[in-house]
N, C-alpha and C positions, 0 to 999 in steps of 0.2 A: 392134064386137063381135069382130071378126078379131082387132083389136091385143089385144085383152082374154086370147083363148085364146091367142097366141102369145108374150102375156106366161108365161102360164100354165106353157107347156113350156119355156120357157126356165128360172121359175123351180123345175120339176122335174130338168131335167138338172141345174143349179147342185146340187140337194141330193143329187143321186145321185154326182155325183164324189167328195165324202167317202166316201160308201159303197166304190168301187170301188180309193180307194187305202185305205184300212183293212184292202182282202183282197190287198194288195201282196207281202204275203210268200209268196203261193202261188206267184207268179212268182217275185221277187228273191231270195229266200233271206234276209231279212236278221232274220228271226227264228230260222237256221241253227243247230243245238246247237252249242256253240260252250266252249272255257277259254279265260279269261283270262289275265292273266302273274297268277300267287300264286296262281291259283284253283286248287281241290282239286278232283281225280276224285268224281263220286259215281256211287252203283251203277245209277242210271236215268240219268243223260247219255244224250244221244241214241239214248234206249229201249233201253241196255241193249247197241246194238249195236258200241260204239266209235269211236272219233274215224278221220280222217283220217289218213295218214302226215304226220311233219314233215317242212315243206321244207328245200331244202338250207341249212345253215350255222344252222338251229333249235339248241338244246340239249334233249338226253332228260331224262325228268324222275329219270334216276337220274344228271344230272350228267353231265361232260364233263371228260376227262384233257385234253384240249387244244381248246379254244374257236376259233371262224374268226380272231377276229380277236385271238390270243395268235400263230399259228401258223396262213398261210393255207392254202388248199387247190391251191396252186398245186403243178401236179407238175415241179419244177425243183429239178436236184440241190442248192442252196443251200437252197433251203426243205427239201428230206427231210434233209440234215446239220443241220437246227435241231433236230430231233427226238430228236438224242442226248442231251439233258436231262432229258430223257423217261423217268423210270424206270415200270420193270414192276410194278404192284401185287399181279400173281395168282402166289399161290405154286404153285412144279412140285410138282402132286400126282395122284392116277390121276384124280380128275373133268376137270381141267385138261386133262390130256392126250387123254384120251376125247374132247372137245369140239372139243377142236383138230385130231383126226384127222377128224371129220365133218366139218369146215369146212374143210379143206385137201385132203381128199378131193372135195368138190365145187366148189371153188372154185381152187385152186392145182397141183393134181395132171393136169390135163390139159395144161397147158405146163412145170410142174415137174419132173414124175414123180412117182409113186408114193414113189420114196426121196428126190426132192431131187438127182436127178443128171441134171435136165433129158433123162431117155430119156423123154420122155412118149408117151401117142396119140396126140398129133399127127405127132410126128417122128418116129414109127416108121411114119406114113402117108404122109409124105411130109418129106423131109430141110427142104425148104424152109421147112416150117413150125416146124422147131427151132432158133427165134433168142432161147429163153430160157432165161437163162445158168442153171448147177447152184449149188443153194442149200446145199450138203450141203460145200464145199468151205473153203479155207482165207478165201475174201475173205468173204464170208457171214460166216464163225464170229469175224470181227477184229470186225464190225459189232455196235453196240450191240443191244438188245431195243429202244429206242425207236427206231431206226433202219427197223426193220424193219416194225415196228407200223406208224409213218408214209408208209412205202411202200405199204402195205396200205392207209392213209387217202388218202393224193394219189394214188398212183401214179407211174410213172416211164416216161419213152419211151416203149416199145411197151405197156405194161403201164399197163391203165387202173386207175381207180381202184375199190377195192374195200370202200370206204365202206358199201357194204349189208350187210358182217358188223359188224354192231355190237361196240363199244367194247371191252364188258371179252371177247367170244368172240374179237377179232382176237388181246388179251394170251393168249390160250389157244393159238391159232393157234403165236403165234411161241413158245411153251412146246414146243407138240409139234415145232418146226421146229427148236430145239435139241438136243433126242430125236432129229432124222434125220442130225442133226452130229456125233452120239455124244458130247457133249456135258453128260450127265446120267448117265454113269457107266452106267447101265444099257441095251439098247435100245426103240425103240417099236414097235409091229405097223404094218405099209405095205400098200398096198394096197386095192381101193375094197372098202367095206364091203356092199355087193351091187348089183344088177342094175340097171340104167335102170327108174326107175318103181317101185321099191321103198320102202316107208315104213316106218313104225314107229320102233323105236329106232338104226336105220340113220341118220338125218336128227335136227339139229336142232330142237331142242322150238321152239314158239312165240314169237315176240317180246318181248322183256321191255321195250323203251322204249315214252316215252310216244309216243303218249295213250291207250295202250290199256293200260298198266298199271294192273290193280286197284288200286281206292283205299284207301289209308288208312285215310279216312273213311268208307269205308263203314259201312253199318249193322250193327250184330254178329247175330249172329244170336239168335233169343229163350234164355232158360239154361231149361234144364228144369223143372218145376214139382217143387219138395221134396216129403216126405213129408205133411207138415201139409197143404199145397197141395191135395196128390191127397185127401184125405179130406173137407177141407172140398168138392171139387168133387165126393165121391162121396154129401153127403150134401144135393146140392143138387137 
């Protein structure tokens, strides 16, 4: 009778382990919202809330001026002089510019300067910390636009890499960097555009690579109901 019942739970547990990996994904994640390579954004993906950042050396899904493995991410003067091939697709215009002074303003202007003549806040806080050269000068303005863009992508000796301004704002970047060169015939406003902690139109708008880029595909929205429409439903 013993063997009988111990048969018994053994062949309970047996039917319970299917159960128990079936709720596997509570743990593993492998039912995780998730695109594939070709797959299209839709507007409920992972409820709406958007994807994960791509890892390094992904491609955004608006494409890529220079792919890892066209041109690596290695910051070594031989790989940044490959970048002179590199043309600039964003025309010098007031959006361009505007965009490039946020981004240069929080990103390049604290070892820069403000104009590109290396006085930044650092080295006016301390000499020792003014080891980065002035952008605004004759060696800078011999340098290509793709030259520069790619230093902004690898980075160079002390100067890491700056890969987190996305692709087409870096071409913007070096737009307004030729503006501090005097370079555009005309000049551009310098300057941080306001205080630590300040938002709004101070700061760059929102991410535009994937995967958080609105879909395509998404759903359109419903078209208004026509005249006819509204009558028949006023006489229902």
């Amino acid at each position: 009778m013993s063997n009988r019942h111990s048969m018994r739970r053994v062949h309970l547990i047996l039917a319970f382990v299917p159960l128990i990996g079936a709720c596997s994904w509570f743990t593993d994640f492998k039912q995780q919202p998730s695109v594939g390579p070709w797959q299209n954004f839709s507007s409920d993906s992972a409820a709406g809330k958007g994807f994960r950042g791509q890892p390094a050396g992904s491609v955004p899904t608006t494409g890529t001026t220079s792919a890892a493995f066209g041109i690596s991410h290695a910051p070594m003067p031989a790989t940044i002089d490959s970048f002179n091939v590199v043309k600039n697709p964003v025309a010098v215009d007031a959006r361009s510019l505007a965009n490039g002074r946020q981004y240069y303003a929080l990103n390049c202007a604290v070892c820069h300067g403000d104009k590109g003549d290396a006085d930044s806040y650092m080295r006016q806080a301390n000499m020792a910390y003014g080891f980065a050269p002035a952008i605004n000068g004759d060696v800078t303005k011999a340098r290509s636009d793709g030259y520069i863009w790619g230093v902004m992508r690898n980075g160079r000796g002390l100067m890491p890499s700056y890969n987190r301004i996305e692709e087409m704002d870096r071409w913007d970047v070096v737009n307004y960097i030729r503006g501090l060169q005097g370079m555009l015939g005309q000049p551009v406003p310098t300057g941080p555009l306001g205080l630590p902690g300040e938002t709004g139109d101070k700061l760059p708008g929102a991410t535009p690579m994937g995967p958080t880029v609105p879909s395509k595909a998404s759903k359109p929205a419903a078209p208004a109901a026509s005249g006819v429409e509204r009558k028949a439903e006023d006489h229902r």
